[in-house]
N, C-alpha and C positions, 0 to 999 in steps of 0.2 A: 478599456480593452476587454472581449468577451475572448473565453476558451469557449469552443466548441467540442460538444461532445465526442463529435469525429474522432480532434485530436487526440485525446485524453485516450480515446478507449482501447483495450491493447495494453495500457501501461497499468491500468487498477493494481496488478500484484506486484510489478515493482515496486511503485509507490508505498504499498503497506508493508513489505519487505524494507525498504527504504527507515520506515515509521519505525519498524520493530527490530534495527541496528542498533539504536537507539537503547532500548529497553522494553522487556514486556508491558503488553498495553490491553484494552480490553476495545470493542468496537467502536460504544459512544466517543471515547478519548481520541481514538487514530482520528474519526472522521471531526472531532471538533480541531484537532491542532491538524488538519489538511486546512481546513477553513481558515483559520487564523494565519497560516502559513502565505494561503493565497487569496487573504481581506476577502474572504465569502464570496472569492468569482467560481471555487470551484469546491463543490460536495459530493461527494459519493453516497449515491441511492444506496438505504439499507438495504435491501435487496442485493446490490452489484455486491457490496461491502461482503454479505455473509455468504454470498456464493464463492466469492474469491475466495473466503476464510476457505470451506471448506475444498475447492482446488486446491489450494495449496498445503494445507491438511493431507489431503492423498497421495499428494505430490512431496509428501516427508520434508517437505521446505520449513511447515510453522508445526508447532506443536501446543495444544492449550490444556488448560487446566483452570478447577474452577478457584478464585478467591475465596476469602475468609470474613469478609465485609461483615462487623458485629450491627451495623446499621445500614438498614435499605439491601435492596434487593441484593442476590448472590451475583457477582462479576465471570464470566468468562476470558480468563487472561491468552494470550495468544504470545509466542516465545516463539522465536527463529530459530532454526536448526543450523548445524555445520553445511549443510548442503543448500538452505536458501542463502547462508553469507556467499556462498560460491554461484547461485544462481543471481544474486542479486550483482555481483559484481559482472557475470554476462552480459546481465539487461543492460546493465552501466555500458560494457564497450559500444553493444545490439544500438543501443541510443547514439553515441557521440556520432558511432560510423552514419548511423542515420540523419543525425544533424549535420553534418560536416558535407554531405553529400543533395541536401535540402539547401540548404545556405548557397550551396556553390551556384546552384539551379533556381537561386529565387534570387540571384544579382542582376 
């Protein structure tokens, strides 16, 4: 089974919104447990990754701060706000109603 970029794109900040319900995370981490999540069919370009950070950085949804790492480079952690758990649970409906209505149309 291939994802196609098509599909996916559009959803980048839920999905890391999604990641960071969870727990704060730093880039490398979100995008290595995407992969593990979906057996390496699907990665997010560093790129897409740090541009989403900072939309949604402006967008008051994430908030980051640096780690304290005594070994290897300093970490950028990234932390959800009250306002992305309320955006992420949007996307969450924005989705179903979108699947639900995709499903009905590809029977």
């Amino acid at each position: 089974m291939s994802i196609t970029s098509d599909v996916i794109r559009g959803h980048t900040e839920p999905i890391i919104l999604a990641h960071l319900l969870e727990r704060d995370s730093y880039g490398y981490q979100i995008n290595k447990e995407i992969m593990e999540k979906t057996n390496n069919l699907f990665e997010l370009k560093e790129a897409t990754l740090y541009t989403a950070f900072r939309r949604l950085e402006q967008a008051q949804l994430i908030t980051s701060y640096w780690g304290d790492q005594e070994v290897g480079a300093r970490r950028r952690y990234y932390s959800i706000t009250d306002k992305g758990r309320q955006a992420y649970q949007d996307y969450r409906k924005d989705w179903e109603n979108a699947k639900l209505i995709i499903d009905t149309l590809l029977k």
